[in-house]
C-alpha positions as CSV (number, residue, x, y, z in Angstrom):
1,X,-29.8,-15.3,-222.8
2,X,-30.6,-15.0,-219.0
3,X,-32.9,-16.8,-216.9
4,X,-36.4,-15.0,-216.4
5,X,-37.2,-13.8,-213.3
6,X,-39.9,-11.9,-211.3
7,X,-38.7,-8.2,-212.3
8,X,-39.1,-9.3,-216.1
9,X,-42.5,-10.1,-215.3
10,X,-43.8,-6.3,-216.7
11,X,-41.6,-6.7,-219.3
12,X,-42.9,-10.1,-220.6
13,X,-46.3,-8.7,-220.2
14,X,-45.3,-6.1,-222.8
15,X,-43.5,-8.0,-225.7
16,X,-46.8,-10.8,-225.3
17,X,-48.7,-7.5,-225.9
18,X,-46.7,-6.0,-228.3
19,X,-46.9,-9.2,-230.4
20,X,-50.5,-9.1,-229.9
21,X,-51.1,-11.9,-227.6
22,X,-53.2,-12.1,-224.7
23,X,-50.9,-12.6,-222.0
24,X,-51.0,-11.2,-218.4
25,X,-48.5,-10.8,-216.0
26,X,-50.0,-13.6,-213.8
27,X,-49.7,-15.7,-216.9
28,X,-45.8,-15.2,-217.2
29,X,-45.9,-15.9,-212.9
30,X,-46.9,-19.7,-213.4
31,X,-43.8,-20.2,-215.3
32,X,-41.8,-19.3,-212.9
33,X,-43.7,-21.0,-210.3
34,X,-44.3,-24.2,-211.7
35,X,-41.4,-24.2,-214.5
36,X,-38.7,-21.6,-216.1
37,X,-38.0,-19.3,-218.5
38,X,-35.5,-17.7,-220.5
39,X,-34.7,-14.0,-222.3
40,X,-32.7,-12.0,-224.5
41,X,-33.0,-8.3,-223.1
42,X,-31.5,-5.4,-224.6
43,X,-32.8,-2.7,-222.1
44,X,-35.8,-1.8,-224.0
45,X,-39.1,-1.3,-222.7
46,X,-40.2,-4.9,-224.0
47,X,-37.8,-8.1,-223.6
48,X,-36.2,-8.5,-227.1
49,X,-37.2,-12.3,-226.8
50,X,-38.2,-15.3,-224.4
51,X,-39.3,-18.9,-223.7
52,X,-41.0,-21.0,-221.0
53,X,-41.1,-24.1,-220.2
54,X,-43.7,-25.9,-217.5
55,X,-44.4,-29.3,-216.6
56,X,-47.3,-31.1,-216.1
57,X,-46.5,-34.3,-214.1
58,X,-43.0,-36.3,-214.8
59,X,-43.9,-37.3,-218.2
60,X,-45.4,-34.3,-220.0
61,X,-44.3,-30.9,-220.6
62,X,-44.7,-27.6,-222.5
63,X,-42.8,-25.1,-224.5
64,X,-44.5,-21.5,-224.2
65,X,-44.1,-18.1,-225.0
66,X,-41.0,-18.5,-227.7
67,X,-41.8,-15.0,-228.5
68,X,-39.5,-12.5,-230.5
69,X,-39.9,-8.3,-231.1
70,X,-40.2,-7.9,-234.3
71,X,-36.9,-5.8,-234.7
72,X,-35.1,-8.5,-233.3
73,X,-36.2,-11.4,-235.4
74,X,-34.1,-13.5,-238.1
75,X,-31.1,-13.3,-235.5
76,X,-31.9,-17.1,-234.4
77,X,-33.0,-16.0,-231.0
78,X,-35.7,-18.3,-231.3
79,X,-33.7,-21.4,-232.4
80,X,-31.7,-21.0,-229.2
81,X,-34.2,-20.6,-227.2
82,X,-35.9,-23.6,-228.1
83,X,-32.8,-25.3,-227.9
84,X,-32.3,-24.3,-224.1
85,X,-35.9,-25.4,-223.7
86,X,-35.6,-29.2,-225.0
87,X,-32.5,-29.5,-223.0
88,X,-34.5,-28.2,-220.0
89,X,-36.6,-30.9,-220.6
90,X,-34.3,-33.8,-221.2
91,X,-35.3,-37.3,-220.3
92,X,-39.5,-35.9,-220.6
93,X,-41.7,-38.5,-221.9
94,X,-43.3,-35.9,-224.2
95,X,-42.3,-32.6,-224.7
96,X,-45.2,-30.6,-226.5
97,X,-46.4,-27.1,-227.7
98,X,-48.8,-25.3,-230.2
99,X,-47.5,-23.9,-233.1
100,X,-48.9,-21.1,-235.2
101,X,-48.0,-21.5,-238.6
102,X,-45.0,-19.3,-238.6
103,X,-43.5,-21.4,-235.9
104,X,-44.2,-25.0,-237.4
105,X,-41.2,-25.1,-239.8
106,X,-38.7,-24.2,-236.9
107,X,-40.4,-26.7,-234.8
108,X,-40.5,-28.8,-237.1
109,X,-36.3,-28.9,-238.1
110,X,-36.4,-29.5,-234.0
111,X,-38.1,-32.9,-234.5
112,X,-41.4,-32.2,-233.2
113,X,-44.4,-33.0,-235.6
114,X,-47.8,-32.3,-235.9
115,X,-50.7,-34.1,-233.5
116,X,-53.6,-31.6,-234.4
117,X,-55.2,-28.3,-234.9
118,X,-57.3,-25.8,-233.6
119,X,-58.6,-22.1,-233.7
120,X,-58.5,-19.6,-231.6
121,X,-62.3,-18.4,-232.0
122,X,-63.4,-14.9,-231.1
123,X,-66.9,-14.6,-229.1
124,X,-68.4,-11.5,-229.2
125,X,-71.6,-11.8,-228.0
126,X,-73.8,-14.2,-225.1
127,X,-74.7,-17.4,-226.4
128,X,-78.1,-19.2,-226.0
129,X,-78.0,-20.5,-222.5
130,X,-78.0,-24.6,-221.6
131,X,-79.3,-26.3,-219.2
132,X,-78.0,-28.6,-216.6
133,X,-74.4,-27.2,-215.4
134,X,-73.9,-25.0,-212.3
135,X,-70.9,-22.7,-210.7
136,X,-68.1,-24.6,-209.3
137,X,-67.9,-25.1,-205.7
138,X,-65.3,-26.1,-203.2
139,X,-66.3,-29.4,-202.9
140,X,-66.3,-29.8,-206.6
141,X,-62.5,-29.6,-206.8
142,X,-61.4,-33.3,-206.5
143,X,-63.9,-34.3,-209.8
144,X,-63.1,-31.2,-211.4
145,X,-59.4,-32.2,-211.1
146,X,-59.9,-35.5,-212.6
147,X,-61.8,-34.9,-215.3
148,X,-58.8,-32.4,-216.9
149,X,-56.4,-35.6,-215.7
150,X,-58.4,-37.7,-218.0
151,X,-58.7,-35.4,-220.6
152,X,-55.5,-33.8,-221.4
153,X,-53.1,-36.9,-219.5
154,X,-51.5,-35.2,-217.0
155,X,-52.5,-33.5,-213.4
156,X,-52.7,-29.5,-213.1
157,X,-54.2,-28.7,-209.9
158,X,-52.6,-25.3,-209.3
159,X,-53.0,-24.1,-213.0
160,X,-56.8,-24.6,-212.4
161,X,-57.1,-23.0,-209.0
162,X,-55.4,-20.4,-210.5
163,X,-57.4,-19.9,-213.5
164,X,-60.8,-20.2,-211.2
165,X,-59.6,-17.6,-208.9
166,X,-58.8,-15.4,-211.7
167,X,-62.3,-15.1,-212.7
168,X,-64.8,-17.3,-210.2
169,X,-67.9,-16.0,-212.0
170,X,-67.1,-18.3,-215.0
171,X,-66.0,-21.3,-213.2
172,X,-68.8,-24.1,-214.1
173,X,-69.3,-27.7,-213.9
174,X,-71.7,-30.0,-215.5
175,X,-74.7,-31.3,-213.0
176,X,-73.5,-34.5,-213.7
177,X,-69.8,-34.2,-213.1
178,X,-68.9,-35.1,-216.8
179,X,-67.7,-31.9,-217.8
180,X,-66.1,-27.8,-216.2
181,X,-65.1,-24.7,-218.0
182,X,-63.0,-22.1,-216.5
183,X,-61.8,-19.2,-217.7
184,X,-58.7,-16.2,-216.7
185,X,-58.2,-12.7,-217.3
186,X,-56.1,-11.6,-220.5
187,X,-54.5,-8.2,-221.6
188,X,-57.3,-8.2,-224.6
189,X,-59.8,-9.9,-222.6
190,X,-61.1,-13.4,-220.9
191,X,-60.6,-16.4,-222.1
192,X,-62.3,-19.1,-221.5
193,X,-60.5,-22.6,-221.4
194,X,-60.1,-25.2,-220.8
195,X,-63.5,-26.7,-221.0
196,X,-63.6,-30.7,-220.8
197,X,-67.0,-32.3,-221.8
198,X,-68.1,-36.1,-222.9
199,X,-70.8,-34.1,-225.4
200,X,-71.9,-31.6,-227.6
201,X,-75.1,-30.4,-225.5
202,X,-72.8,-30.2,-222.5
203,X,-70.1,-28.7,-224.1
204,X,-72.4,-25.8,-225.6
205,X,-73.9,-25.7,-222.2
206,X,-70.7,-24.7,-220.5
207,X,-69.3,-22.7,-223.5
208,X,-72.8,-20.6,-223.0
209,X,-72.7,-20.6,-219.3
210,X,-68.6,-19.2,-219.0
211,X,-69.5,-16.9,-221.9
212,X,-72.5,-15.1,-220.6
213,X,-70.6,-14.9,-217.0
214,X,-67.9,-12.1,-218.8
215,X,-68.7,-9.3,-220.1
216,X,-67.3,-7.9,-223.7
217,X,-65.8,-9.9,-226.0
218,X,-64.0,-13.4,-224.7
219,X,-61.6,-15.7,-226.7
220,X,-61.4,-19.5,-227.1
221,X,-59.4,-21.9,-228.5
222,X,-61.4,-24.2,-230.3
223,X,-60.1,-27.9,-231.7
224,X,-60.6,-28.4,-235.3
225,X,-62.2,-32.2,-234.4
226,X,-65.9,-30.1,-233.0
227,X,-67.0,-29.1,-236.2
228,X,-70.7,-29.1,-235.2
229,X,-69.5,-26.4,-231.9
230,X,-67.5,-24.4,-234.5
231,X,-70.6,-24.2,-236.4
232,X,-72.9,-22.9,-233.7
233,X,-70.7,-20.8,-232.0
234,X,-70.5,-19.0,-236.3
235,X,-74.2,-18.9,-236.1
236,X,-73.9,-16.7,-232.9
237,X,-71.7,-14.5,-234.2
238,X,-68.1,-16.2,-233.9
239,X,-65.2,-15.7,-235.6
240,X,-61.9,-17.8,-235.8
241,X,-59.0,-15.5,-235.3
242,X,-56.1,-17.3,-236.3
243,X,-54.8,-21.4,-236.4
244,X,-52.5,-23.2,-234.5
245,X,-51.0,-26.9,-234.3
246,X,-50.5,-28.9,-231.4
247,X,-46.7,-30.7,-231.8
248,X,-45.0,-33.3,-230.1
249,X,-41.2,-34.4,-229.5
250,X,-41.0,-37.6,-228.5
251,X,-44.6,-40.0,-227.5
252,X,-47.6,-38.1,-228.5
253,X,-49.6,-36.5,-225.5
254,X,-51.2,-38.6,-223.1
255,X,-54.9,-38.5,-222.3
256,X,-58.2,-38.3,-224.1
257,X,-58.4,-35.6,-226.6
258,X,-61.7,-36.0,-227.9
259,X,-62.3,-34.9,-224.2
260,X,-60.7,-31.2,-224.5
261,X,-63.8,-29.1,-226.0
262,X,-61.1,-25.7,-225.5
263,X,-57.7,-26.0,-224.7
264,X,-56.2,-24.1,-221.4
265,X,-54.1,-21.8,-224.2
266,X,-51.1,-22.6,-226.2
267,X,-48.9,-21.6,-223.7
268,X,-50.5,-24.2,-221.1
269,X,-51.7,-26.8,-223.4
């Protein structure tokens, strides 16, 4: 185990793919700029296995991309490198990270336990269009800002900005500044996330308006709490792709979750 730096970048990029995750290379750069990483490399095209880690203000943070080849699992790479994760994190309020369901029982021998769940949803087609919500603008920033704050508990300007720039055309906020969606590029294509809202009309209204910006089929992930937006989003021809649980070591996550419509990703929270 090494730290992760700038070279691996490519080489992240391809075990995320290989595994079948949606991961870009500018993905696996805000790690390094705003936290660290870890990996196990062999030499081969893809790194045999890593971890990230990223923090969100002093008191939360995240564990991302624990991500094995498959010819190099069952070796307890990934035990260590959660291991080197939570010590990276020592003395962190909350220490966090979604789980799929493979992950959970590792996790969960680590101490963290489960908070909730949701779905990563595949969106195939444009979605009825909703009224009042616009495109971001500059001046739209320091609301924009403060509405994810409240929502997910800690600050994140530069994730944002980096999302937005990413993909501009999908960047929205409500008319009256209750709610945003952004969205980024991905190796299997855009996701939208995270979306903060106060209600289900605004909520759908976003959803629709960063949906119809992209072309070809986007991704979300979708908490298990908006039944009613998991239901619409199935009658426009969504599909949820595969589960994962949000997990904890230590106090729970701050913020308001009933705020989060999609989260940023697992790896960002």
């Amino acid at each position: 185990m090494r730290p992760l730096t700038e070279a691996d970048l490519p080489r992240a990029a391809a075990l995320s793919f290989l595994i079948g995750w949606n991961q870009v290379a500018s993905d696996w750069s805000l790690f390094l700029r705003h936290g660290e990483g870890r990996a196990v490399d062999d030499g081969q095209d893809s790194l045999a296995a890593t971890a990230a880690v990223i923090r969100h203000g002093g008191d939360l943070a995240w564990i991302s991309m624990v991500l094995v080849r498959p010819d190099q699992r069952r070796r307890g790479h990934a035990t260590a490198l959660m291991r080197w994760a939570i010590g990276a994190l020592g003395g962190t309020a909350c220490i966090a990270l979604d789980a799929t369901p493979a992950g959970q029982p590792v996790y969960r021998q680590l101490g963290f336990r489960a908070l909730w769940g949701f779905a990563r949803w595949s969106l195939p087609s444009p979605l009825p269009a909703g009224g009042g919500v616009r495109p971001v603008t500059d001046a739209d920033w320091p609301a924009l800002i403060a509405l994810d704050t409240a929502a997910f508990g800690a600050p994140r300007p530069a994730l944002l900005r980096d999302f937005a720039a990413r993909l501009p055309q999908a960047a929205f906020i409500a008319a009256d500044g209750s709610g945003f969606a952004l969205a980024r590029d991905g190796a299997r294509g855009p996701q939208i996330g995270p979306v903060v809202a106060a209600d289900g009309p605004t909520a759908r209204a976003l959803v629709a308006a960063a949906r119809n910006a992209l072309a070809g089929a986007v991704v979300l992930d979708l908490p298990d709490r908006h039944g009613p937006l998991a239901g619409w989003l199935a009658r426009h021809g969504g599909a949820p792709l595969r589960p994962f649980t949000r997990m904890a070591l230590g106090a729970g996550t701050p913020g308001d979750a009933s705020r989060i419509i999609t989260v940023a990703g697992p790896e960002f929270g």
